[in-house]
C-alpha positions as YAML, in Angstrom:
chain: A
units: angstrom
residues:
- id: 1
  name: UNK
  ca: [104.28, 85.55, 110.78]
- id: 2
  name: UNK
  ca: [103.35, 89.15, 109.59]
- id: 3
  name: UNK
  ca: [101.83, 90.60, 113.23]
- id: 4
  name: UNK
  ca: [100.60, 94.05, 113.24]
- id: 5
  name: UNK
  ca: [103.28, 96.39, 114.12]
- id: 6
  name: UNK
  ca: [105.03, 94.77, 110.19]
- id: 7
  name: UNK
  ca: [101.64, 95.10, 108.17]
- id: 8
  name: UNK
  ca: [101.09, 98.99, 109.25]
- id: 9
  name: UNK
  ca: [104.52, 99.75, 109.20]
- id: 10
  name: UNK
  ca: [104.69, 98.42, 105.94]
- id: 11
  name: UNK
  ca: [101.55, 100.14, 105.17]
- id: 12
  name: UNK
  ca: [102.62, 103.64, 106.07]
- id: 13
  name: UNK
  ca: [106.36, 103.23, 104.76]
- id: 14
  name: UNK
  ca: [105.54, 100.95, 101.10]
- id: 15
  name: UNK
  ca: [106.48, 104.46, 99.15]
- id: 16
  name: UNK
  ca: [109.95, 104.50, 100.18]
- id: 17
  name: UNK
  ca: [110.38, 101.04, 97.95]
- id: 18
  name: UNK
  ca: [107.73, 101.28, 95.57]
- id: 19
  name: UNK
  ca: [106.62, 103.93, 92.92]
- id: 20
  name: UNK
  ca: [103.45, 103.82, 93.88]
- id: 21
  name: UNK
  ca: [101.05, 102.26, 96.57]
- id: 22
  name: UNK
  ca: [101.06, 98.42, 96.60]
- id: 23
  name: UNK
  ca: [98.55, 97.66, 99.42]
- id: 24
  name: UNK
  ca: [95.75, 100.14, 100.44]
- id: 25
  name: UNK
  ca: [94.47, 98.54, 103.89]
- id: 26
  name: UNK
  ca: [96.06, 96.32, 106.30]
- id: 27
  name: UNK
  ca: [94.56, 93.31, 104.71]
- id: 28
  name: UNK
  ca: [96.29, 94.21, 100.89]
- id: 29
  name: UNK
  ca: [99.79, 94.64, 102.61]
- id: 30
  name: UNK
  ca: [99.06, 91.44, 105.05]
- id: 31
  name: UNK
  ca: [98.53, 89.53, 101.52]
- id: 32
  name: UNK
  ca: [101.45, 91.39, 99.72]
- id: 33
  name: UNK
  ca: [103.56, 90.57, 102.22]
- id: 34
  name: UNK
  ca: [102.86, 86.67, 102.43]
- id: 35
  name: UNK
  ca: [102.99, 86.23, 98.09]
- id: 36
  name: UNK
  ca: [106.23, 87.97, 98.09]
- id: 37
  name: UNK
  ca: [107.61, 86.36, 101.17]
- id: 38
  name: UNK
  ca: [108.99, 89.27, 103.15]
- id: 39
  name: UNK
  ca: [111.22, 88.95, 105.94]
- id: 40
  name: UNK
  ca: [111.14, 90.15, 109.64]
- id: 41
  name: UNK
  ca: [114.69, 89.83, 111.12]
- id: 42
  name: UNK
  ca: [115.18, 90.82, 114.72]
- id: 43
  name: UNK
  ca: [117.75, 92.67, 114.91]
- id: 44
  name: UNK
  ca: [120.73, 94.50, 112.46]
- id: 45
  name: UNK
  ca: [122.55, 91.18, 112.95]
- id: 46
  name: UNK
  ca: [119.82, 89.16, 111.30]
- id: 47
  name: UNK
  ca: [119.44, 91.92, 108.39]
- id: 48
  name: UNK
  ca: [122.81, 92.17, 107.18]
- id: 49
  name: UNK
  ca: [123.51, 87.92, 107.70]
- id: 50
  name: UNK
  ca: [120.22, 87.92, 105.38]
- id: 51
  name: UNK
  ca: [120.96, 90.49, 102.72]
- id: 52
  name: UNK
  ca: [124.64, 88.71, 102.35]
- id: 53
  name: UNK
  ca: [123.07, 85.92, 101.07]
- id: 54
  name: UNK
  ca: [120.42, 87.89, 98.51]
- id: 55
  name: UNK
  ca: [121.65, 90.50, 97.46]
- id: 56
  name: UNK
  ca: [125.30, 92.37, 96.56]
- id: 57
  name: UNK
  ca: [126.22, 94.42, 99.33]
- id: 58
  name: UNK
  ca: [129.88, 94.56, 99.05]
- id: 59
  name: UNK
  ca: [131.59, 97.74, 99.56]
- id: 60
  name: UNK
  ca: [128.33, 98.90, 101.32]
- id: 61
  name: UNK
  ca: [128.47, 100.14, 105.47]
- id: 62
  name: UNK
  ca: [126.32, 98.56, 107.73]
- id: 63
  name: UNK
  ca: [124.23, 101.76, 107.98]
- id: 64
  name: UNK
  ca: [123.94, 101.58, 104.04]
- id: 65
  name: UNK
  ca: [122.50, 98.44, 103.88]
- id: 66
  name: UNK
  ca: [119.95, 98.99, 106.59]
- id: 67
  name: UNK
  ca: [118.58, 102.38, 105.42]
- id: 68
  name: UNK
  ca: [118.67, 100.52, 101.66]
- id: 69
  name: UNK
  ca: [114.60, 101.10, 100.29]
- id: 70
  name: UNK
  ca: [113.92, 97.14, 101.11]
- id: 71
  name: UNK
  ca: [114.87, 97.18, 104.95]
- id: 72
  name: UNK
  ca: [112.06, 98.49, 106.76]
- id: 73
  name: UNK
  ca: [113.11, 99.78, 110.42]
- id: 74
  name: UNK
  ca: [110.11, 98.47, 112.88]
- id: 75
  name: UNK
  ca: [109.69, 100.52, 116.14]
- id: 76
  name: UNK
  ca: [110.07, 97.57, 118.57]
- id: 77
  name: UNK
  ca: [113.61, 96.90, 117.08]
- id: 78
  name: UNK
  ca: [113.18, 94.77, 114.77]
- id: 79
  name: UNK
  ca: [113.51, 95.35, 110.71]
- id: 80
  name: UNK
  ca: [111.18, 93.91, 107.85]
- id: 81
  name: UNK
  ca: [112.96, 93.00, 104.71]
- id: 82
  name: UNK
  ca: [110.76, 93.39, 101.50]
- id: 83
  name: UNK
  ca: [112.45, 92.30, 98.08]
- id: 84
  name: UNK
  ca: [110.03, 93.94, 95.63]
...
């Protein structure tokens, strides 16, 4: 589910949700990843459809919810969702 592009993105952007380092190799953010169930959406569409239903985003822009700390932007287009 998680292919590479998600874990090293995740990898190199994990900071911009959590305090502090959650995963220090590929394989730690591949296994983060699966026990919290992240979410790879494939385009804004999917994002904001999927953040309706989790968490409060009314009164929030669409470019507000996608640069929010859990929506991670993945350079092919598509956007990994991580509710830490």
């Amino acid at each position: 589910m998680y292919d590479k592009l998600v874990v090293e993105t995740f990898l190199k952007k994990q900071l911009q949700l959590f305090p502090e380092k959650v995963a220090q190799s590929e394989e730690e953010a591949l296994e983060f990843l699966e026990d919290i169930c992240a979410v790879v959406c494939k385009n804004k569409k999917e994002v904001l459809e999927y953040l309706e239903d989790s968490m409060d985003t009314s009164g929030m822009t669409e470019e507000e919810i996608l640069s929010a700390d859990e929506v991670f932007s993945l350079s092919d287009g598509r956007y990994l969702v991580v509710e830490g």
